[in-house]
C-alpha positions in Angstrom: -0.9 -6.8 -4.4 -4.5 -6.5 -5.2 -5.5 -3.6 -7.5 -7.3 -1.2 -5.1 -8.9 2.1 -6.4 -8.5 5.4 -4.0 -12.3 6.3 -4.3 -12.1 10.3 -3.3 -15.1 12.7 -2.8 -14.8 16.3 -1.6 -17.9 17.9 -0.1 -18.5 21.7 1.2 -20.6 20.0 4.2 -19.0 19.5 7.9 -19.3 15.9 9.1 -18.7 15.9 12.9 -18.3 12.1 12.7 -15.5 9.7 14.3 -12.9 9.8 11.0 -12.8 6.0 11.3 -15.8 4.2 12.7 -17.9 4.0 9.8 -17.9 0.4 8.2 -17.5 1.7 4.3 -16.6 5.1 4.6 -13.5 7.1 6.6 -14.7 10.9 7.2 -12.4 13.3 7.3 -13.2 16.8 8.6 -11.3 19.6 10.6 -13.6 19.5 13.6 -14.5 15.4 13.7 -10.5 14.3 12.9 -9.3 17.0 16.2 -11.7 15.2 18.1 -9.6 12.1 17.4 -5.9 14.0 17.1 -5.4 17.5 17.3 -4.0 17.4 13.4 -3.0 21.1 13.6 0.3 20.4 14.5 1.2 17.6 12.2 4.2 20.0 10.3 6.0 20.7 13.2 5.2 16.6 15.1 5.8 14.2 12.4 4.0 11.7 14.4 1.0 13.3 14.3 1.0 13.0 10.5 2.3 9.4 10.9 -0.6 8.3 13.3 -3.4 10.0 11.3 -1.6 8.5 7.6 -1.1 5.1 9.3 -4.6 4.8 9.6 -6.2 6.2 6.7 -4.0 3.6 5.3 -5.5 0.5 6.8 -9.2 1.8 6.2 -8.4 2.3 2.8 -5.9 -0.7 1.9 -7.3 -3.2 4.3 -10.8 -2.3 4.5 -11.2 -0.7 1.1 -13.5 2.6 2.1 -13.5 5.5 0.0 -12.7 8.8 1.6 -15.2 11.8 2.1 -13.0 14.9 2.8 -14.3 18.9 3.8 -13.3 21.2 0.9 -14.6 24.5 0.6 -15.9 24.1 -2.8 -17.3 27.4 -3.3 -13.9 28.7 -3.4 -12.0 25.8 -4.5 -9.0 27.6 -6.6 -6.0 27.2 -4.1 -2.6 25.6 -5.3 -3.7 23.0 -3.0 -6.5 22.3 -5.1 -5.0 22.0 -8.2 -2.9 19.2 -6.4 -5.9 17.5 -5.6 -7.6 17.6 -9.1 -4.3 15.9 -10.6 -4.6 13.2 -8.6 -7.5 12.3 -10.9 -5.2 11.8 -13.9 -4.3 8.6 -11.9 -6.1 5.3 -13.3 -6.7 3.9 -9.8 -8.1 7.9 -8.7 -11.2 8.2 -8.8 -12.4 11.8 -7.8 -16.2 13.5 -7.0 -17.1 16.6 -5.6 -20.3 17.0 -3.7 -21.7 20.7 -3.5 -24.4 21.0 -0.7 -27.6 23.0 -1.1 -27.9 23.9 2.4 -24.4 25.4 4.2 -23.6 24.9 7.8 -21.5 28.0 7.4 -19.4 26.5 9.9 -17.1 25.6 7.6 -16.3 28.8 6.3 -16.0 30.8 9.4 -12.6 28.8 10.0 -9.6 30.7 10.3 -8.1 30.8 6.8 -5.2 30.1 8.4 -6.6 27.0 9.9 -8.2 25.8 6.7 -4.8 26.6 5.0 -3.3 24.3 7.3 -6.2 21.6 6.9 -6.0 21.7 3.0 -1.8 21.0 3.4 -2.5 17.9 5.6 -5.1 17.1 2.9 -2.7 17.3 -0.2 -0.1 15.9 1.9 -2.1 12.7 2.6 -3.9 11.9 0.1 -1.0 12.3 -2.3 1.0 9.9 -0.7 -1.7 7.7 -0.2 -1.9 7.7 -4.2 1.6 7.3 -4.7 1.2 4.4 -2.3 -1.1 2.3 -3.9 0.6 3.1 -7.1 3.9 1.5 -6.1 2.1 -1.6 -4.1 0.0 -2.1 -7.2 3.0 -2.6 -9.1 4.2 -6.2 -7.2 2.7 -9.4 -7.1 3.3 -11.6 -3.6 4.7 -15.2 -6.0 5.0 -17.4 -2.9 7.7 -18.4 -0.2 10.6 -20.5 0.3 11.8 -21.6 4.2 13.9 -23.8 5.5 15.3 -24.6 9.2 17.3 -21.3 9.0 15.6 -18.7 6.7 12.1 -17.9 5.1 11.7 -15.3 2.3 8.9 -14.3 0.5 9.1 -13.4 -3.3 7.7 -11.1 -5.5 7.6 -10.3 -9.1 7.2 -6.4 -10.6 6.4 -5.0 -14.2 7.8 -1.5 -14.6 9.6 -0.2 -17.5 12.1 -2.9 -17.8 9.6 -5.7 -18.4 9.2 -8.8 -15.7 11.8 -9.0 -12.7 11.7 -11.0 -9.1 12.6 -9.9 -6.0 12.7 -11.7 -2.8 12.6 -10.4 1.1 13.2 -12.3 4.4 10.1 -13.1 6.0 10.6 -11.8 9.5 12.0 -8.4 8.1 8.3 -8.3 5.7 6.2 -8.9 8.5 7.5 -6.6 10.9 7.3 -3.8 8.1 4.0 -4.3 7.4 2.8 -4.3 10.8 4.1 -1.2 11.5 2.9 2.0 10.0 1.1 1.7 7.0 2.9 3.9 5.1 5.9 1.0 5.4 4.1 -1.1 3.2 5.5 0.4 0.2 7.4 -2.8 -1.1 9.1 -1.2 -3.7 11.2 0.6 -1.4 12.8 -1.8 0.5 13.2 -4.7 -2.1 16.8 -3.8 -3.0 17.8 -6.3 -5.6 15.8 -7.3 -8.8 16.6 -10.1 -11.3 15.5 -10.1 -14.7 14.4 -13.8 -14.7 13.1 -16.4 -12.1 16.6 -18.4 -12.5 18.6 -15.6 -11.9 16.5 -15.0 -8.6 16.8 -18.3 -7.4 20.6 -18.2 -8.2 20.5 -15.3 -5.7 18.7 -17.3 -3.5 21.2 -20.2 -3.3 23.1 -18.2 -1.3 21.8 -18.4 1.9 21.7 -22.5 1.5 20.9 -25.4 -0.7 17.8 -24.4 -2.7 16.6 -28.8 -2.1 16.8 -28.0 1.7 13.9 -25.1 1.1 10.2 -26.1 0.9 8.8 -24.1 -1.6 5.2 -22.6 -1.7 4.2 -20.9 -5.2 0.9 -19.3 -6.0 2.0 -19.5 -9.9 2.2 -23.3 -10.8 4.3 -22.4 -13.8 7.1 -20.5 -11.5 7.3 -23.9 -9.2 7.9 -25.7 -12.1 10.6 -23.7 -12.8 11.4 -23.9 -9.6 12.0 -27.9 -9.4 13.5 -28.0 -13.1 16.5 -26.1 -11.4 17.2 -27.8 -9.3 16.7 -31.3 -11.5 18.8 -29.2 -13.7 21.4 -29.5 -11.2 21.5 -32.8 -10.4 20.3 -32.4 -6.8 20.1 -35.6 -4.4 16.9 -35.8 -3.4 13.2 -37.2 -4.0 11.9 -34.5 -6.5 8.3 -36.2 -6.6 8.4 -36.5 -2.6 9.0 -32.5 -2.8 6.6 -31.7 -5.1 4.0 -33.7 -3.2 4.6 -31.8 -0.1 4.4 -28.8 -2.2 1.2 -29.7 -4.0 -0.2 -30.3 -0.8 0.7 -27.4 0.5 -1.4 -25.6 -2.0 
């Protein structure tokens, strides 16, 4: 995954815009979001959180905007706040705050219990956006393998063990990630990791003989790997003819 910063700024100052239209930025108000979904609810209907999350996630992930978010700055010190400011600590957080001259006032003559709720679905979103791109940060899309009968992409992950490889079936990636956004957290449904690219491939061999897969690698260093295996094994068939194809391929 591409490193991706979650550029945040929180301003006293009512928008009234779409949440989503803008081409670099996604607003997010009380009054402008409930004219797109009435967000009010989203504790008691999940999928009201899911719809609103879903797409925050796209502007951000796909079309990297930052995110201007209603606070009421002037009286900032909520627990929800506090939430908020440690999302800063995060390297790929970066956090403003924005304190107009001029108030509409409108913003402070919501309900508190209203702007209670808005400040949850705040904390609530944000955060696991966050947490989000900090997981998807952490995996690098290595390259396929397919043949007649199964396709799988493959990743490889630093975390506190050092370098591992991972691998998904293709059909089961794709539909994930064209779901909700919030699915696209790839650490979560990769359930087996292997400590080098061998052991990975040994995995792989499973599902069929790795010389009847056409491999595709981003890393020319793991496709060399890749092919040594299987010369390593004393496979029958035209190595150079594979790694043509492959070669052309990339």
């Amino acid at each position: 995954m591409k490193n991706l910063t979650l550029d945040l700024v929180f301003s006293d100052q009512l928008f009234g815009k779409h949440p989503f239209t803008d081409s670099t930025t996604v607003y997010l108000d009380p009054v402008g979001l409930y004219e797109w979904t009435d967000w009010t609810e989203f504790e008691e209907q999940p999928d009201v959180l899911n719809k609103i999350y879903g797409q925050l996630f796209d502007e951000v992930v796909l079309n990297q905007k930052k995110v201007v978010c209603f606070w009421p700055l002037t009286n900032p010190g909520t627990q929800f706040w506090f939430e908020m400011l440690s999302l800063s600590a995060l390297p790929h957080v970066s956090l403003h705050t924005v304190l107009t001259d001029v108030r509409t006032g409108l913003g402070y003559d919501l309900d508190p219990k209203i702007l209670s709720i808005w400040q949850d679905l705040l904390t609530t979103m944000l955060g696991s956006l966050a947490e989000d791109l900090s997981i998807n940060q952490q995996f690098e899309e290595i390259g396929t393998l397919s043949s007649a009968t199964h396709s799988f992409v493959l990743f490889r992950t630093e975390n506190q063990s050092g370098t591992q490889y991972g691998f998904e079936d293709i059909h089961t990636f794709e539909a994930r990630v064209d779901g909700m956004g919030d699915t696209m957290e790839l650490g979560t449904f990769i359930t087996h990791y292997y400590d080098t690219i061998e052991e990975m491939l040994g995995a792989l061999s499973n599902f069929g003989d790795l010389s009847d897969f056409s491999p595709e690698f981003y890393d020319k260093g793991l496709e060399k790997q890749f092919f040594k295996l299987l010369l390593s094994e004393n496979k029958p068939l035209n190595l150079i003819q594979k790694w043509l194809v492959s070669y052309s391929l990339n």
